[in-house]
Every structure is written in structure tokens, then in C-alpha cells.
C-alpha positions as a printed Julia matrix, in Angstrom:
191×3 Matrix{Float64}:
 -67.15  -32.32  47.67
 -68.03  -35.54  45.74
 -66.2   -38.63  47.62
 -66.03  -41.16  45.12
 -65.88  -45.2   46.8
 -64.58  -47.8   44.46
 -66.85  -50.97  43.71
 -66.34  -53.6   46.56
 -65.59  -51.12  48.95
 -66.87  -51.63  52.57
 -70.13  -50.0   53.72
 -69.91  -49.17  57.46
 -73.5   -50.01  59.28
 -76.04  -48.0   58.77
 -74.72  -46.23  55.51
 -76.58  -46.39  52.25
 -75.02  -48.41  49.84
 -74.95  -46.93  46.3
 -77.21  -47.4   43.58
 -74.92  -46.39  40.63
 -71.44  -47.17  39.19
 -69.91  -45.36  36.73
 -68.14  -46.71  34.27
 -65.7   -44.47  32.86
 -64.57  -47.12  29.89
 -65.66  -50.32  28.9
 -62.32  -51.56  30.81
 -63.68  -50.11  34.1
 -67.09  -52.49  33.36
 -65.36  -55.62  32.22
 -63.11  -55.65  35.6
 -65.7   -54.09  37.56
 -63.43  -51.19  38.65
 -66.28  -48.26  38.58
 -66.78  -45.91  41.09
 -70.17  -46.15  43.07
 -71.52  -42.34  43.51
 -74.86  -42.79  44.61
 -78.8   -43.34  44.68
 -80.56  -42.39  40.82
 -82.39  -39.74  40.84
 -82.8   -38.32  37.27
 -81.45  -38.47  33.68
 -81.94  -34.85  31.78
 -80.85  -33.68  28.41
 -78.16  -30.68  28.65
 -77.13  -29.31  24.87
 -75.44  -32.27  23.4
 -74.83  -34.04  26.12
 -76.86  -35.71  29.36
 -76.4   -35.29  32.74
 -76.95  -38.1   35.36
 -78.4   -36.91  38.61
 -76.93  -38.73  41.56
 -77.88  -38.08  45.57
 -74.95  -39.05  47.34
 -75.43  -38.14  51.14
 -78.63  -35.59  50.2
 -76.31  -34.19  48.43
 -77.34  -33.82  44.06
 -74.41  -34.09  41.87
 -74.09  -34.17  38.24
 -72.63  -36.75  36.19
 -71.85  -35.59  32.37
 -72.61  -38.76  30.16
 -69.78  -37.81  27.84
 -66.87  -38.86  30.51
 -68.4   -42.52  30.54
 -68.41  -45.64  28.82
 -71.75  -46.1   30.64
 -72.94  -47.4   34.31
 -74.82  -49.51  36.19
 -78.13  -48.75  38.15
 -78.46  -51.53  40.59
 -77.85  -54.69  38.96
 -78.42  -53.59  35.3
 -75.98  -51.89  33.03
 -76.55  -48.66  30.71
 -73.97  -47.97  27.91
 -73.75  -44.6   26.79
 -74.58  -43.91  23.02
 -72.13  -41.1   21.77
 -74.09  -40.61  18.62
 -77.62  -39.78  20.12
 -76.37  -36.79  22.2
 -74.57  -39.63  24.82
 -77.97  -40.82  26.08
 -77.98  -44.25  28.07
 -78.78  -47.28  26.51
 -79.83  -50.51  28.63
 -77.71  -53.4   27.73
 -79.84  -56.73  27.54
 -77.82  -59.14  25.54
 -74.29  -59.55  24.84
 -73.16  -62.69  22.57
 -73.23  -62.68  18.85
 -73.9   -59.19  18.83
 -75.0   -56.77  21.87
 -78.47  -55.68  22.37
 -80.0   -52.45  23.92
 -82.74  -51.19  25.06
 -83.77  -47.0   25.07
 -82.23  -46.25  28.26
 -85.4   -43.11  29.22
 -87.3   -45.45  29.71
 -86.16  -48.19  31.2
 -84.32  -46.11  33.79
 -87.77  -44.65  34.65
 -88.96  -48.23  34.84
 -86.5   -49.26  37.28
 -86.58  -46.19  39.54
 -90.66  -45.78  39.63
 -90.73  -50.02  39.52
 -92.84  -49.61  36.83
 -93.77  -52.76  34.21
 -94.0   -49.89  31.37
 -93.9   -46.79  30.81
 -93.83  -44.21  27.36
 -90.93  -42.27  26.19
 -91.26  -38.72  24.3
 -90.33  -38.38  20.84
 -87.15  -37.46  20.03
 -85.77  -39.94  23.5
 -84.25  -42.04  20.94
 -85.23  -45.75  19.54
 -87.31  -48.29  21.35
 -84.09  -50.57  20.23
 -80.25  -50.79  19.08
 -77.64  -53.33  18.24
 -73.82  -52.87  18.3
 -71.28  -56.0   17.01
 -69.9   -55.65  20.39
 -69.47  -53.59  23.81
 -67.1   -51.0   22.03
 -68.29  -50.58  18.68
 -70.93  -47.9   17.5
 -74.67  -48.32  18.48
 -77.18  -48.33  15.81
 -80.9   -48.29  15.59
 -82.54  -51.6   15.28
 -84.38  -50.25  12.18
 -83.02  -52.09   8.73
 -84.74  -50.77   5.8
 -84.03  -52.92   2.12
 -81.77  -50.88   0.36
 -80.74  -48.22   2.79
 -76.97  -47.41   3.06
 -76.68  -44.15   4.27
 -78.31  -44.45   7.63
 -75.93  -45.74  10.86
 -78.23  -48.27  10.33
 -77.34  -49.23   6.53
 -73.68  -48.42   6.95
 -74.19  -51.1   10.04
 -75.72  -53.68   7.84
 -73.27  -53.08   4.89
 -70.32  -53.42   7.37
 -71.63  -56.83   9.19
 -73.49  -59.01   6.58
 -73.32  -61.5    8.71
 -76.61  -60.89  10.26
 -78.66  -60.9    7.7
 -81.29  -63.02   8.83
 -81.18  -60.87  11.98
 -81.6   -57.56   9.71
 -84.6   -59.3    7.63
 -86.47  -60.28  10.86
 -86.17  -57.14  12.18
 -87.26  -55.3    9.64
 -87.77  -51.71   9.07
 -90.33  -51.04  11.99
 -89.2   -49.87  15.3
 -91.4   -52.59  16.78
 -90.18  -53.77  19.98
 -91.82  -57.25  20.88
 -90.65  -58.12  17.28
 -87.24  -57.09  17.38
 -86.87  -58.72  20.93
 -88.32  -62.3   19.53
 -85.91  -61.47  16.21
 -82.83  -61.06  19.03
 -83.47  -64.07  20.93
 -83.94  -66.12  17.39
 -80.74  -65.37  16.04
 -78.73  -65.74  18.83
 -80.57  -69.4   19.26
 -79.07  -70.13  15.99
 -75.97  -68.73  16.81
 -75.87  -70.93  18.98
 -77.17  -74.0   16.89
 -73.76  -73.36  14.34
């Protein structure tokens, strides 16, 4: 039986606190009401969906990705990306626009404390954008003249980040699209 302890709850001495909170909807994160379930220990594919791997007492239990908005690992926060089979992403910037990272790998960063690490092919984008923490998550890959992508219909719907789209680029490049993030919201900020 999975015993489920709401955020803030008290740890009794000599209990493990938990690693992970769910977040079952974006409400749950903003008013940090997830449920902590447990230490990480894996993120696999299952059909169209992932499953998060939890050890709660030495106990494994699996977490569909589909029933959440996303979760936290420790101090950093993962939002779930419905339209790549509802694999995490890792949130790194919210403020003009939000900014993600591909969840594989930095969840195997964080739980091997690695600096880097590779992910396979088909694990998704090295990065994504989203106008905000409920809207759809796109690839950070903006090719001139592409509309049919969820990356063109992105750009088409938000022109108001077109220098951000023409810094970026159409290369999944990761240090650039990083420097490109931390530009625009600068001048964001600048207006």
C-alpha cells in the first residue's frame, strides 16, 4: 500500500525524507500542495506514456506521467510534456516565457551527480519553450518558414519573440539556445 504524505508534513526522527513531489496540476505546484512519495530511482518509457520509479520504504512503486502536471526531484521541478509520450521536462526559467530542459537527462544528472551526461535518440530535444507553465511545450528548434511543426505553429501563434526565435535558430544547439534564453529575457527586462 502506497501512503502518500502531503508537502510540509512532519518527518519523525530517523525517517527518510522524500525526494519527490508529485504534482498532479500546475495548481498543486503553484501552492505547493504535492504529495511527497519517495527517493528517485528511475524514469522508463511504457507505450505512450512514462512511468516514474519511486522507493518509498524499499518498497518500488510506479508513478504514470500521464496523471501529473509534473514534480519535483529535490529542489528542481520537471513538467511533464503531454505531446512527447508525457516525458519530463526540467523547468529552468519561468518569466517572459518558460524554459526547459530534456528531462532524461538531467534527471540522470541529478541522481548519478553527474556534470553531463548523453541522452539516446529518440529521448526528446536537448531544449523547449512554452509561453507559460500551462501552455503546450515546443521544441526550441525555429526553422525560417516552417508552420507546420509545434514549433512553427508556436512561432506563428507568439510573434512576440521573434528575436528569441532568430537567435535560436534552427539547430538544437544547447549552449546557444541557453545564451539566446538568458538574452531575451535581459531585454525583457530592459522594456
Amino acid at each position: 500500500m502506497l501512503i502518500l504524505m502531503p508537502v510540509g508534513a512532519v518527518v519523525l526522527p530517523g525517517t527518510v525524507e522524500a525526494q519527490v513531489v508529485l504534482h498532479p496540476t500546475v495548481e498543486a505546484y503553484r501552492t505547493r500542495t504535492g504529495v511527497s512519495v519517495g527517493a528517485f530511482v528511475e524514469l522508463k518509457p511504457a507505450g505512450r506514456d512514462h512511468l516514474l520509479v519511486v522507493d518509498m520504504d524499499g518498497a518500488r512503486r510506479e508513478v504514470r506521467c500521464s496523471t501529473l502536471w509534473g514534480f519535483s526531484y529535490g529542489d528542481v521541478v520537471y513538467r511533464i510534456n503531454v505531446d512527447e509520450r508525457h516525458a519530463p521536462v526540467r523547468l529552468w526559467t519561468q518569466g517572459g516565457l518558460c524554459y526547459y530542459e530534456n528531462g532524461y537527462a538531467h534527471l540522470r544528472m541529478q541522481h548519478e551527480r553527474l556534470e553531463q551526461v548523453m541522452f539516446a535518440e529518440g529521448q526528446g530535444h536537448r531544449s523547449y519553450v512554452s509561453k507559460d507553465l500551462e501552455g503546450p511545450i515546443v521544441p526550441a528548434v525555429f526553422r525560417e518558414g516552417d508552420e507546420r511543426s509545434a514549433s512553427g505553429r508556436f512561432r506563428v501563434a507568439h510573434p512576440q519573440y521573434a528575436p528569441l526565435y532568430t537567435c535560436i535558430g534552427d539547430e538544437d544547439d544547447l549552449d546557444r539556445t541557453r545564451q539566446c534564453v538568458v538574452d531575451f529575457e535581459v531585454m525583457l527586462e530592459g522594456e
